[in-house]
C-alpha positions as CSV (number, residue, x, y, z in Angstrom):
1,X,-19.6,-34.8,-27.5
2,X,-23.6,-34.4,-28.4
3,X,-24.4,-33.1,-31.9
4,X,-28.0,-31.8,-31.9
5,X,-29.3,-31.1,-35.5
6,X,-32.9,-29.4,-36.0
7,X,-35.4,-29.0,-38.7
8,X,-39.4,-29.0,-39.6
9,X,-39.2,-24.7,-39.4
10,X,-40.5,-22.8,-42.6
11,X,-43.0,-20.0,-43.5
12,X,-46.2,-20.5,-42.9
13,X,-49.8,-18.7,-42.5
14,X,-50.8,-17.7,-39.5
15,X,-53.5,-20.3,-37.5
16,X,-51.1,-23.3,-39.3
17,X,-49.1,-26.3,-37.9
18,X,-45.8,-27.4,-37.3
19,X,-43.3,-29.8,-35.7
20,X,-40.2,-28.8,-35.4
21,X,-37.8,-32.2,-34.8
22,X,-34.4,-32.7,-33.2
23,X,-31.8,-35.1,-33.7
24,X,-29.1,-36.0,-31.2
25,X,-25.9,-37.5,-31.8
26,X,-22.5,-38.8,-30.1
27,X,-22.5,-39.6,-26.4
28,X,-26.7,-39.6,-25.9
29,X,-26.4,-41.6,-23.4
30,X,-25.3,-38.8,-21.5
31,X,-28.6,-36.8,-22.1
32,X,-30.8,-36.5,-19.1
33,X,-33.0,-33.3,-20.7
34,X,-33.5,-31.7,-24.1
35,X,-35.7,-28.5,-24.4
36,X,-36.7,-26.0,-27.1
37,X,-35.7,-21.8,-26.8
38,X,-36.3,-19.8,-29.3
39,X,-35.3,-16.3,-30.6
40,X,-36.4,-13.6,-32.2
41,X,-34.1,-10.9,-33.9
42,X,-33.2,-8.3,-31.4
43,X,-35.1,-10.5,-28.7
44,X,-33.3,-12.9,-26.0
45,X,-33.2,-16.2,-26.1
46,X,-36.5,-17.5,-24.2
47,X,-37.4,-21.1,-23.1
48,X,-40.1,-22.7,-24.8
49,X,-40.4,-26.2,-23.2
50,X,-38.3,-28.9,-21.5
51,X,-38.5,-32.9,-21.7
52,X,-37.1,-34.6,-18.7
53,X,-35.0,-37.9,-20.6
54,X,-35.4,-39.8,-17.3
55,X,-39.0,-40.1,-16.5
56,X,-40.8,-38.0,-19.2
57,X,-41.6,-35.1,-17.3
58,X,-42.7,-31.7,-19.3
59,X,-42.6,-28.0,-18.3
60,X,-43.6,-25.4,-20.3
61,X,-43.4,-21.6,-20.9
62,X,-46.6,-20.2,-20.2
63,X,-46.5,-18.0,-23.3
64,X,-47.0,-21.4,-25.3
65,X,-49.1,-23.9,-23.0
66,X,-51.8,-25.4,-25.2
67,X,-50.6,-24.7,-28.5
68,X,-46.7,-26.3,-28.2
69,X,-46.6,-29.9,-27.3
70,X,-42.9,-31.3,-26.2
71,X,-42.1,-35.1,-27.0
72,X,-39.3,-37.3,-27.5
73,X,-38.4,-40.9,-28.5
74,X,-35.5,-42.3,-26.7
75,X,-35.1,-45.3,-29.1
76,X,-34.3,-42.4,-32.5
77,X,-32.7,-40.5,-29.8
78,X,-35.1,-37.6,-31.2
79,X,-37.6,-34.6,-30.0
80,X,-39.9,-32.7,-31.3
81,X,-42.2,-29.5,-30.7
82,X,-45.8,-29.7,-32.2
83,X,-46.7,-25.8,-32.6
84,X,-50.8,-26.0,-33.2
85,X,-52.3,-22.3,-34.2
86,X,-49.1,-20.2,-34.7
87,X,-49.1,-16.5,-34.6
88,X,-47.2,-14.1,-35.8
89,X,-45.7,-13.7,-32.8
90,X,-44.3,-17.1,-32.8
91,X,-42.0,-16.3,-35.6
92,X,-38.5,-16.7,-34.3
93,X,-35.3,-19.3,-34.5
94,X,-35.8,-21.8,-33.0
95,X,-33.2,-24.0,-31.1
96,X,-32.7,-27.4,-29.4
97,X,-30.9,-27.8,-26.5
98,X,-29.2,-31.0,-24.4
99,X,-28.9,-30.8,-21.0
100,X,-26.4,-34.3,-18.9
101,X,-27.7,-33.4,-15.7
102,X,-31.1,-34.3,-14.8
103,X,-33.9,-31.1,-14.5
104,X,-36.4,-29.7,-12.0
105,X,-39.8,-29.2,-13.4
106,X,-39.9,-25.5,-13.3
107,X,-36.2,-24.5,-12.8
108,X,-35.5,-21.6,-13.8
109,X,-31.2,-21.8,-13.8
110,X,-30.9,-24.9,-15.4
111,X,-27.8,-24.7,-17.9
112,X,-27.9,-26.5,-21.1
113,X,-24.8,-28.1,-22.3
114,X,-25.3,-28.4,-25.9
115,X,-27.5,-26.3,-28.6
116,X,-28.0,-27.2,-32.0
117,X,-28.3,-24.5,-34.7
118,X,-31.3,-24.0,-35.0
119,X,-34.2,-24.0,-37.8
120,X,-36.4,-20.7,-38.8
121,X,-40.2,-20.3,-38.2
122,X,-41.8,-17.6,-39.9
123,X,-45.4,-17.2,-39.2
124,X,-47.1,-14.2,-42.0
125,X,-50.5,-12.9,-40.4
């Protein structure tokens, strides 16, 4: 029903930029939240940030406040992660995800209803 399709990762030196972008597709009008996990091999899946689709609204893991910067734009049914200063520890797949019901800033349970599949990030030290 909602195709999400990510790119912007690669290999890159620690203390270097990215933005990572995702695009959605199919029933978008039925997207009321997109956020950003990533994993690391052997790691869970963690939450990196959240976009609210209604009104805006941004949460973020703490791990990443200041240096990863959530976005979207509604009209290319896109959004993106700016990643400012990686580290090393930053290297990881990273995913997209589509949530249709609207989220709580700071919710902790909120289920995701579609991922995409995902685009590397290798930061070397």
């Amino acid at each position: 029903q909602v195709q999400l399709v990510e790119s912007g990762g690669g290999l890159v030196q620690a203390g270097a930029s990215l933005r990572l972008s995702c695009v959605a597709s199919g029933r978008i009008d039925s997207i009321r939240a997109m956020g950003w996990f990533r994993q690391a091999p052997g790691e869970e899946r963690e939450f990196v940030a959240v976009i609210s689709w209604i009104d805006g609204l941004k949460y973020y893991a703490d791990s990443v406040k200041g240096r990863f910067t959530i976005s979207r734009d509604n009209a290319k049914n896109m959004v993106y992660l700016q990643i400012n200063n990686l580290k090393p520890e930053d290297t990881a797949f990273y995913y997209c995800a589509a949530g249709l019901r609207g989220v709580k800033l700071g919710e902790r349970d909120y289920k995701y209803d579609y991922w995409g599949r995902g685009t590397q990030v290798t930061v070397s030290s």
